[in-house]
Backbone as CSV, one residue per row, in Angstrom:
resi,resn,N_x,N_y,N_z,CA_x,CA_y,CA_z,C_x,C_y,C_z
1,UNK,19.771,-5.869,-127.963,18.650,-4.933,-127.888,17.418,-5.575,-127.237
2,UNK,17.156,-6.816,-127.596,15.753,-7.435,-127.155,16.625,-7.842,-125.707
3,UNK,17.629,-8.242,-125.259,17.797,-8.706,-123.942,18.310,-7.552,-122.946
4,UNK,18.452,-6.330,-123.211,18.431,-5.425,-122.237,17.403,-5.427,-121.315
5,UNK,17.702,-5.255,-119.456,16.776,-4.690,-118.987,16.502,-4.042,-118.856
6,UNK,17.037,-3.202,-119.104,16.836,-1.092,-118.500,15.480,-0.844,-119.320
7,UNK,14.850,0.553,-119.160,13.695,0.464,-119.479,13.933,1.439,-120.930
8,UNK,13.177,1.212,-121.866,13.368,1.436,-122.983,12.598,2.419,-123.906
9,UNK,12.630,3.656,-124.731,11.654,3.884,-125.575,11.535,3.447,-126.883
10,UNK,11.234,2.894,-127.619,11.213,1.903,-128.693,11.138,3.183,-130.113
11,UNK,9.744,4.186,-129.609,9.786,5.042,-130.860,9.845,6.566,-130.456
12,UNK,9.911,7.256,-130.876,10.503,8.675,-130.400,10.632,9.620,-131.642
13,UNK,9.965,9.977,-132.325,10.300,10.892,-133.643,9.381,12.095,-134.197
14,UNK,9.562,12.264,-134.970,8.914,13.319,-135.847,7.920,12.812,-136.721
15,UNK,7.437,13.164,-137.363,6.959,12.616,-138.325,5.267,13.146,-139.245
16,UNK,6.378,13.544,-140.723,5.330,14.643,-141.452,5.334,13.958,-142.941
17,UNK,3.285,14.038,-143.091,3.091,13.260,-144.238,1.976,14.728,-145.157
18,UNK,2.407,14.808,-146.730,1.562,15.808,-146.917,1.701,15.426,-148.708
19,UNK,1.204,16.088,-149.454,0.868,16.143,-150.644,1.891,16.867,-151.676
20,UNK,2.705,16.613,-152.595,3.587,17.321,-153.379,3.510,17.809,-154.316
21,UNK,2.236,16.822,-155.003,2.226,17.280,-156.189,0.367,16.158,-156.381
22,UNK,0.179,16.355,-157.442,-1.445,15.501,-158.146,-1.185,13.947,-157.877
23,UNK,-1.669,13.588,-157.278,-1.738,11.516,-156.646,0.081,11.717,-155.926
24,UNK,0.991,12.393,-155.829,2.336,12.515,-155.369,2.541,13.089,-153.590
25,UNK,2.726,11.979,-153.002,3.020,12.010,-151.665,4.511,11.498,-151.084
26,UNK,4.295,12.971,-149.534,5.762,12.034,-149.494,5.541,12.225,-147.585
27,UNK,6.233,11.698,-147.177,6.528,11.233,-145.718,7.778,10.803,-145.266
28,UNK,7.993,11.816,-144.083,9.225,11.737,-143.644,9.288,11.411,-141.926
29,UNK,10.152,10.571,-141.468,10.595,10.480,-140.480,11.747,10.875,-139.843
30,UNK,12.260,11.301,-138.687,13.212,11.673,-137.949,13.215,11.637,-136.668
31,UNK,14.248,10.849,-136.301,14.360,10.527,-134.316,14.556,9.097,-134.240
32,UNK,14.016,8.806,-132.938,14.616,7.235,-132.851,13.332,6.432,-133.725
33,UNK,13.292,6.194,-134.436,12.102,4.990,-135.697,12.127,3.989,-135.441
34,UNK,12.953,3.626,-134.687,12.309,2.298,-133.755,13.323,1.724,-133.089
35,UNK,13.825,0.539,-132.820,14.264,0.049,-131.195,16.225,0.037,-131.669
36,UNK,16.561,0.080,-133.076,18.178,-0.544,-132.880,18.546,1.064,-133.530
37,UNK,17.807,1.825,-134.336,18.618,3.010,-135.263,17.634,4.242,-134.967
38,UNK,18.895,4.917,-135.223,17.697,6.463,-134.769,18.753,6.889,-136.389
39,UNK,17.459,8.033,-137.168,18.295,8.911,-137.749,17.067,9.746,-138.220
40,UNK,17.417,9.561,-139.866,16.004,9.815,-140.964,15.567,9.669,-141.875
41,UNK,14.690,9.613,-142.311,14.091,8.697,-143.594,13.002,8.861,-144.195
42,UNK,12.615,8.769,-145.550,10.964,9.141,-145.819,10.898,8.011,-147.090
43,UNK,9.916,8.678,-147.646,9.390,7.794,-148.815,8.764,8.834,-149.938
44,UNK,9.020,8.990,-151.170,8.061,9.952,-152.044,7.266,8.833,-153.234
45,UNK,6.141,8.840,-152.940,5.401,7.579,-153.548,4.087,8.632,-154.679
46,UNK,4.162,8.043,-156.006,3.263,8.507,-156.757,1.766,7.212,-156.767
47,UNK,1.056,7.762,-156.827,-0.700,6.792,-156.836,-0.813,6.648,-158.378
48,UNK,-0.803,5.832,-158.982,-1.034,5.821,-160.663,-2.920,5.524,-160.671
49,UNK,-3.336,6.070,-161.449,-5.013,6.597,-161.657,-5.872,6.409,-160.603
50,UNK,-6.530,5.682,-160.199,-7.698,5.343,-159.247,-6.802,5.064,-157.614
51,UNK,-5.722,4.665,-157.610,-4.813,4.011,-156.553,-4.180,2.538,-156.534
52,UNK,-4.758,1.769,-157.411,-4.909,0.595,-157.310,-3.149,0.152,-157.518
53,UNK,-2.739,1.036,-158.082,-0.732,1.041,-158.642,-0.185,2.289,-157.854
54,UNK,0.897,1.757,-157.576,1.827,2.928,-157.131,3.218,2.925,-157.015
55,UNK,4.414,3.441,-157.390,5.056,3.676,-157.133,6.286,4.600,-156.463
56,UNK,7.283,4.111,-156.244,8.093,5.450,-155.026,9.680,4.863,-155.367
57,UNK,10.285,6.029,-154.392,11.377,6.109,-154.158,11.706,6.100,-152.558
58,UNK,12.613,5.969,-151.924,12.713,6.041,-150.679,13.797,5.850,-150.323
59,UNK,14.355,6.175,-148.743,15.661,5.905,-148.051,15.702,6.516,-146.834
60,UNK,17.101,5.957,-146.226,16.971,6.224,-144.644,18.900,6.306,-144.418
61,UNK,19.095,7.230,-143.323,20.317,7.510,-143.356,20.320,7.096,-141.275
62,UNK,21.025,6.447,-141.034,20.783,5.948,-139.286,21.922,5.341,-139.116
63,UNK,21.797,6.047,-137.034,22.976,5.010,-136.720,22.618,4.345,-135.975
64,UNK,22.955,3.129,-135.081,22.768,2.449,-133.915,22.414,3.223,-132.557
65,UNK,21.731,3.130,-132.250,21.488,3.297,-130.805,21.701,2.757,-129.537
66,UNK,22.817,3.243,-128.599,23.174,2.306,-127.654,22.023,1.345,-126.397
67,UNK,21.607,0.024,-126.395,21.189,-0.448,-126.209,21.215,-0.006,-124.113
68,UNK,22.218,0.317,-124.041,22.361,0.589,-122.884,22.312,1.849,-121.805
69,UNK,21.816,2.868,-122.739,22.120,4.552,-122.279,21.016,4.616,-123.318
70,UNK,19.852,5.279,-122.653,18.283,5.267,-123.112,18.313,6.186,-124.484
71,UNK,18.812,7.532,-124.612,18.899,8.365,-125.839,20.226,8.526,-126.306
72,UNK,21.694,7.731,-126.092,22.597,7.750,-126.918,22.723,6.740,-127.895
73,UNK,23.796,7.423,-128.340,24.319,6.824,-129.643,25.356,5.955,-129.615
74,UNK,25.473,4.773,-130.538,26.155,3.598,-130.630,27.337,4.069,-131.728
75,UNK,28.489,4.488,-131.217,29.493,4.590,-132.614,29.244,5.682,-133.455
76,UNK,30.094,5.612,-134.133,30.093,7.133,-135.388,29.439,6.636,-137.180
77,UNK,29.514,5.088,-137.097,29.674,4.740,-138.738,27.670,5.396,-138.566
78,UNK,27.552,5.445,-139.871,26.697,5.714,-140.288,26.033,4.577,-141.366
79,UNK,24.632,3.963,-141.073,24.136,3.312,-142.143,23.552,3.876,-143.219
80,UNK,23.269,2.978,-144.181,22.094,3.524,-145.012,21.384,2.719,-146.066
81,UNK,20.621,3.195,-146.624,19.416,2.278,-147.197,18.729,2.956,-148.527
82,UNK,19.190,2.416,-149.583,17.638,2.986,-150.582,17.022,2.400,-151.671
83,UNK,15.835,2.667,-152.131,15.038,1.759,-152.841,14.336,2.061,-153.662
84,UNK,13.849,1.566,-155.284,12.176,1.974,-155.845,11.479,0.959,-154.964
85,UNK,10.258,1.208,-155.234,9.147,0.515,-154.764,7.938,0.506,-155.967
86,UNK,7.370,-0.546,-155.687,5.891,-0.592,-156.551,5.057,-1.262,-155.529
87,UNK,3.409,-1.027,-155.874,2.615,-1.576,-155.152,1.420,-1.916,-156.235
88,UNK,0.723,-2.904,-156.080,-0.193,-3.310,-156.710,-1.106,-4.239,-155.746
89,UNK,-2.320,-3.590,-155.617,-3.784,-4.525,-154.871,-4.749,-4.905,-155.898
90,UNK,-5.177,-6.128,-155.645,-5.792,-7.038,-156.597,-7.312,-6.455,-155.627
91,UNK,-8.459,-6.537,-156.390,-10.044,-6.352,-156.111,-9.987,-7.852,-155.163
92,UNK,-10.193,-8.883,-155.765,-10.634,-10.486,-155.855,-9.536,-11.324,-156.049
93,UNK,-9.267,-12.336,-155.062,-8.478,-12.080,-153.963,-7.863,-11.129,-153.327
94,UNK,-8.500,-10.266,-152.476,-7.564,-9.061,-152.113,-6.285,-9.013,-151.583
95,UNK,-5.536,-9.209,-152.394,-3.797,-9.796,-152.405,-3.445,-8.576,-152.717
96,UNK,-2.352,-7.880,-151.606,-1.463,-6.823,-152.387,0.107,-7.451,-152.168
97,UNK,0.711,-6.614,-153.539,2.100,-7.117,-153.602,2.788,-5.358,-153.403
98,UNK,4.136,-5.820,-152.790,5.109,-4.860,-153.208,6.240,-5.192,-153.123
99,UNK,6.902,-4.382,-154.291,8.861,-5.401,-154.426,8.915,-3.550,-153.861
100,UNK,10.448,-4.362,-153.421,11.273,-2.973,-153.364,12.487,-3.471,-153.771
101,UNK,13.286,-2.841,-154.642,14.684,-3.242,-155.389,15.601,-2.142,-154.825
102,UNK,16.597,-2.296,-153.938,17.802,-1.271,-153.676,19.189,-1.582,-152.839
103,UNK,19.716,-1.114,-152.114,20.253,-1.234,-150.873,19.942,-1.190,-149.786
104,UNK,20.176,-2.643,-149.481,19.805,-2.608,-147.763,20.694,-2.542,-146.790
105,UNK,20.547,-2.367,-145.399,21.179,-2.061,-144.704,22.690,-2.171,-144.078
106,UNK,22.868,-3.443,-144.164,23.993,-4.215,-144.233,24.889,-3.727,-145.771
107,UNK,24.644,-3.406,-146.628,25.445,-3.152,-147.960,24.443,-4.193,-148.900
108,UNK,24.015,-4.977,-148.776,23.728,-5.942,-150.248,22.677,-5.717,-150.962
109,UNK,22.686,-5.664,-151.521,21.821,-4.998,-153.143,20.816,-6.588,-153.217
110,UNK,19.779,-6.020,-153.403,18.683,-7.349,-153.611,17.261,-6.559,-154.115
111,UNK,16.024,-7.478,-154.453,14.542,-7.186,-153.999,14.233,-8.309,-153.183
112,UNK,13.506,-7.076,-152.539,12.532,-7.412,-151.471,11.102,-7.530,-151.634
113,UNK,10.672,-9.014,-151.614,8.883,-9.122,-152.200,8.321,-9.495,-151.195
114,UNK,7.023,-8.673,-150.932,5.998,-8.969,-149.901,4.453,-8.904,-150.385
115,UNK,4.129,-10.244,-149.826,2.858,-10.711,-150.177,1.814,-10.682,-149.452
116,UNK,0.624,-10.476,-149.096,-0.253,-9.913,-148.183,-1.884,-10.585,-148.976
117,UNK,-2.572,-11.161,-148.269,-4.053,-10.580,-148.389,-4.507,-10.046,-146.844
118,UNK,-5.343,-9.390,-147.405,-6.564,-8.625,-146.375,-7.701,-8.256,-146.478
119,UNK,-8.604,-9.016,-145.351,-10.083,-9.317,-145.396,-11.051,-8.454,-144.295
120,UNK,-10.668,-7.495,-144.623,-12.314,-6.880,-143.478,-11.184,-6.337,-142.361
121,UNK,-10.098,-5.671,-142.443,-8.599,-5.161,-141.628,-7.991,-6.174,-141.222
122,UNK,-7.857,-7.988,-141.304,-7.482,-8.559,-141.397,-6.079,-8.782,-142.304
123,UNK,-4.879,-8.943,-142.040,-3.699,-8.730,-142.944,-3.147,-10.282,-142.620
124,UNK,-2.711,-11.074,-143.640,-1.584,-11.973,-142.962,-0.874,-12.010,-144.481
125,UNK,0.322,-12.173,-144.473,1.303,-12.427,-145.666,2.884,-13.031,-145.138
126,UNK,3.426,-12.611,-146.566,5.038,-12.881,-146.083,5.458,-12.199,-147.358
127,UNK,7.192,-12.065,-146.290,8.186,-11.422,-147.499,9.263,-12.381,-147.814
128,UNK,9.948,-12.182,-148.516,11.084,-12.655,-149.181,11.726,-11.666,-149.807
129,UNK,13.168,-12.263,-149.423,14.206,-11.159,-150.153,15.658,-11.533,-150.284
130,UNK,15.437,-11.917,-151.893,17.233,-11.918,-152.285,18.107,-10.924,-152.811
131,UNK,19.320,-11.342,-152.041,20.405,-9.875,-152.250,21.577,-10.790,-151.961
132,UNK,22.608,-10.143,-152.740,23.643,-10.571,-152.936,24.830,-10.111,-151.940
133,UNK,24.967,-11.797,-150.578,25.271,-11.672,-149.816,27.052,-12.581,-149.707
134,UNK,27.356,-12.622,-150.999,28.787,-13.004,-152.023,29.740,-12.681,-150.552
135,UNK,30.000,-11.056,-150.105,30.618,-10.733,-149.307,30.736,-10.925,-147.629
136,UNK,29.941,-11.188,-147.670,29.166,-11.878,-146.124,30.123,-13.008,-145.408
137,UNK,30.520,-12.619,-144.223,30.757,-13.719,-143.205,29.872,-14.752,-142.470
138,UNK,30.119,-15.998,-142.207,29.729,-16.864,-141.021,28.264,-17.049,-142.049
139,UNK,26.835,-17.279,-140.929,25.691,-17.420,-141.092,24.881,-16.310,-142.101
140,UNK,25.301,-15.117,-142.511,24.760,-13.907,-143.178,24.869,-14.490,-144.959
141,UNK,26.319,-15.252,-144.952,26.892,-15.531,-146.055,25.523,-16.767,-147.108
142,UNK,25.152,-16.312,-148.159,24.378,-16.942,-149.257,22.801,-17.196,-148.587
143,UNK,22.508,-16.007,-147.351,21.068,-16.251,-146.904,20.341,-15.117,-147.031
144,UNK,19.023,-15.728,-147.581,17.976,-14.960,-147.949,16.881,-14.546,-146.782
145,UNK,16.941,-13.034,-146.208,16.009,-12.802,-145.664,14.617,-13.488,-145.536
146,UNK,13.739,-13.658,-144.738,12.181,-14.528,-144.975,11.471,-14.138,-144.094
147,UNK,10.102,-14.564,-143.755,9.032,-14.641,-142.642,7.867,-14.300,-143.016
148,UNK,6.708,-14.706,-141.873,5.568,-14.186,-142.021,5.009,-13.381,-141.153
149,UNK,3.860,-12.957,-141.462,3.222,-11.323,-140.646,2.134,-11.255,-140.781
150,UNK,1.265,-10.886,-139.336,-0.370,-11.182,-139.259,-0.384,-9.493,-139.005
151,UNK,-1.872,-8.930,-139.524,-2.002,-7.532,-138.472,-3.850,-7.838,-138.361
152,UNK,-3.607,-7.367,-137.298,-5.098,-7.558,-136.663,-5.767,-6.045,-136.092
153,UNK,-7.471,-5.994,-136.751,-7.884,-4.484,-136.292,-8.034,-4.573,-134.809
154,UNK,-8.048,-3.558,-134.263,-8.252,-3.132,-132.527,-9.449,-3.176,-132.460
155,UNK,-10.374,-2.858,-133.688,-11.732,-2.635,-133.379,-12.515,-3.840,-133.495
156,UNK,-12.111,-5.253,-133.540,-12.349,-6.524,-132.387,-12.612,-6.296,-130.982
157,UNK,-11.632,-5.500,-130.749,-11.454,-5.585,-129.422,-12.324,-4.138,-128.206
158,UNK,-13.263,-3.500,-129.206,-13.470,-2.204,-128.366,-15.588,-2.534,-129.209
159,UNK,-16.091,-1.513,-128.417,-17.386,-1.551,-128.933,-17.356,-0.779,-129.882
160,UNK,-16.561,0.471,-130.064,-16.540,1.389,-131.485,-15.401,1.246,-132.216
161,UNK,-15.443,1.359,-133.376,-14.710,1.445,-134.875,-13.584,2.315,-134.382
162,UNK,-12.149,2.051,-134.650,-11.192,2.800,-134.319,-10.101,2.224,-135.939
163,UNK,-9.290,2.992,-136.626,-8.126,2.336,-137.349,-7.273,1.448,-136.675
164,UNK,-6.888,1.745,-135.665,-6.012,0.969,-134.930,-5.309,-0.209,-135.249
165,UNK,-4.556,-0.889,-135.200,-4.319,-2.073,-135.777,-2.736,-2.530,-134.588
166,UNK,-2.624,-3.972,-134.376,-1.197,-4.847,-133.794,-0.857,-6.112,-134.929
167,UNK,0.352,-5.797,-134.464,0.612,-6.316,-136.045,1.647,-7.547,-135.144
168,UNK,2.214,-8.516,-136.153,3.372,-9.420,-135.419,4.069,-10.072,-136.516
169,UNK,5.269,-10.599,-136.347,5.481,-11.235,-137.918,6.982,-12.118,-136.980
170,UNK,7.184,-13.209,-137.423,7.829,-14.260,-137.394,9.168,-14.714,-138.509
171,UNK,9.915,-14.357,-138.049,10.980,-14.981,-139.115,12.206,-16.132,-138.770
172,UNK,12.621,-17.231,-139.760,13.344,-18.117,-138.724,15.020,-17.697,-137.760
173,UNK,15.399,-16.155,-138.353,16.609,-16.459,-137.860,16.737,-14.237,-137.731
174,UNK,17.328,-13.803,-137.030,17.596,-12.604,-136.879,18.859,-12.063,-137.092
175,UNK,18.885,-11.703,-138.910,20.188,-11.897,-139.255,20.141,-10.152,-139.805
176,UNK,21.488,-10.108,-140.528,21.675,-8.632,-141.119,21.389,-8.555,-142.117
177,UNK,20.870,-9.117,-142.880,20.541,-9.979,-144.718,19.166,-9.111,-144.776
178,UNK,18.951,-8.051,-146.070,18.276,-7.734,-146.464,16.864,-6.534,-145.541
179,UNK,17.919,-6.378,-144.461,16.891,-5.393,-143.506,16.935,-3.280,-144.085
180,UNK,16.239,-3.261,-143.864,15.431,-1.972,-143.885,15.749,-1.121,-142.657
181,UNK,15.299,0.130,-142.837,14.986,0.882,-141.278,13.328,1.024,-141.163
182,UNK,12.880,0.539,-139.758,11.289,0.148,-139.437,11.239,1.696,-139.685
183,UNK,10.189,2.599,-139.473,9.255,4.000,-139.823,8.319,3.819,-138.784
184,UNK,7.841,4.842,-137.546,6.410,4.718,-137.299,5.488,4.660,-137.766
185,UNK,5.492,5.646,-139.112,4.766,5.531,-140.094,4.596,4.974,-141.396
186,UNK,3.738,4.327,-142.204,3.672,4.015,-143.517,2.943,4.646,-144.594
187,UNK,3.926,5.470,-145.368,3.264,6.581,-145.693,2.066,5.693,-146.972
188,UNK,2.443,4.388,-147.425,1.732,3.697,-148.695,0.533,3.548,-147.778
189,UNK,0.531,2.719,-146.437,-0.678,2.165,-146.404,-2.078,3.817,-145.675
190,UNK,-1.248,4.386,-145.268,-2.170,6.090,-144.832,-2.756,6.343,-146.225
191,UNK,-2.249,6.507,-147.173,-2.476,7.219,-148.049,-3.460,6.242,-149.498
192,UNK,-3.269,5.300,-149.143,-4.222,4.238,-149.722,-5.573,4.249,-149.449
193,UNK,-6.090,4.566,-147.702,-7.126,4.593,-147.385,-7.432,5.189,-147.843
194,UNK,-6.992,6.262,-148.322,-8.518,7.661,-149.223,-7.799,7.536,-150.694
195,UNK,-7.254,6.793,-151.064,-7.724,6.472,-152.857,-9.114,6.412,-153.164
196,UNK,-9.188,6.368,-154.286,-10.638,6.285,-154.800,-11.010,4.989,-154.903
197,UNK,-9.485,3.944,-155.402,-9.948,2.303,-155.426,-10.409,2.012,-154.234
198,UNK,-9.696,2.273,-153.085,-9.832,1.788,-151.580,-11.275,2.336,-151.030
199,UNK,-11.616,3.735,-150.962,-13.193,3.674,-150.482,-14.133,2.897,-151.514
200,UNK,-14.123,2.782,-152.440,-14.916,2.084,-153.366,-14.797,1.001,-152.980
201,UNK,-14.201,0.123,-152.940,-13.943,-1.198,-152.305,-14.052,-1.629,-151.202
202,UNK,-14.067,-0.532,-150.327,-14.498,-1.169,-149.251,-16.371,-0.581,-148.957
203,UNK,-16.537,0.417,-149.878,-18.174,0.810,-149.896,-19.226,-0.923,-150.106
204,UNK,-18.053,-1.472,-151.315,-19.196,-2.532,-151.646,-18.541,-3.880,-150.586
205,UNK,-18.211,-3.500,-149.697,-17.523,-4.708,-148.661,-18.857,-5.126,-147.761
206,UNK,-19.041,-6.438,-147.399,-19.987,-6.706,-147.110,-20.008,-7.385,-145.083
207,UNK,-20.681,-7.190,-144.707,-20.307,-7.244,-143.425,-20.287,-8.575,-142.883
């Protein structure tokens, strides 16, 4: 996928985020969600009091996308993926955590923990994730997903305030162990910005 030359669309989808119920959101994707699987997928995430906690459910049903023929499809098998989730942001150190415990893509059952602070739209963290890879051939066999991940605001880079954000993240090896399907969207971090913890916190943020 990364060594094709032909020219490529990376994201291509749908994508609808709305309110279900009191602090209860959900967000869904459909189409190509990013560069190896096209299918569909969402997330239904509850906000527990102010925002500061949250939890969800989620999953994604996708197949491969042929690396070589711009909008077909790779094969008939079908993947899939699903998970709880929790989230918790600390005031002081502004450290947020979130596990997700389910099935990942490949078949192996694990959690997945990701660690983050963020300072003024500044993000850098890392994840980790063990799952039980017992069944696994070659290099996949008894290895734990890893890496780290910076995201940086756009509005560095412009004279006016925009959300915007480029993100990048580093891991040592590009294996099948403990992967996900990417989303254009994130329905936790959209829906965080207008909590009540999150404008409050960033009201008393200091420049």
């Amino acid at each position: 996928y990364l060594k094709g030359k032909k020219v490529k669309i990376l994201t291509l989808s749908l994508n609808y985020i709305n309110s279900v119920y009191r602090n209860t959101f959900i967000g869904i994707s459909a189409g190509y969600n990013e560069m190896m699987f096209a299918g569909v997928g969402g997330d239904l995430i509850y906000f527990i009091g102010d925002g500061k906690q949250a939890v969800g459910i989620g999953g994604d049903i996708a197949r491969k996308r042929d690396y070589n023929v711009l909008f077909d499809l790779k094969g008939s098998k079908n993947f899939y993926d699903y998970y709880l989730s929790y989230y918790y942001s600390m005031d002081y150190p502004e450290i947020n955590i979130n596990i997700k415990a389910g099935r990942f893509l490949a078949g192996d059952k694990g959690v997945r923990i990701q660690v983050s602070r963020e300072v003024k739209g500044f993000e850098i963290g890392f994840w980790y994730t063990y799952s039980d890879t017992s069944d696994f051939t070659g290099d996949n066999r008894n290895y734990h997903d890893k890496g780290v991940f910076m995201t940086i605001p756009l509005r560095i880079f412009r004279l006016k305030d925009t959300p915007q954000t480029v993100s990048m993240s580093l891991s040592p090896w590009t294996r099948d162990v403990g992967q996900l399907v990417k989303r254009p969207l994130d329905l936790y971090k959209i829906v965080k910005r207008k909590s009540p913890y999150y404008i409050k916190l960033k009201a008393e943020e200091k420049e």
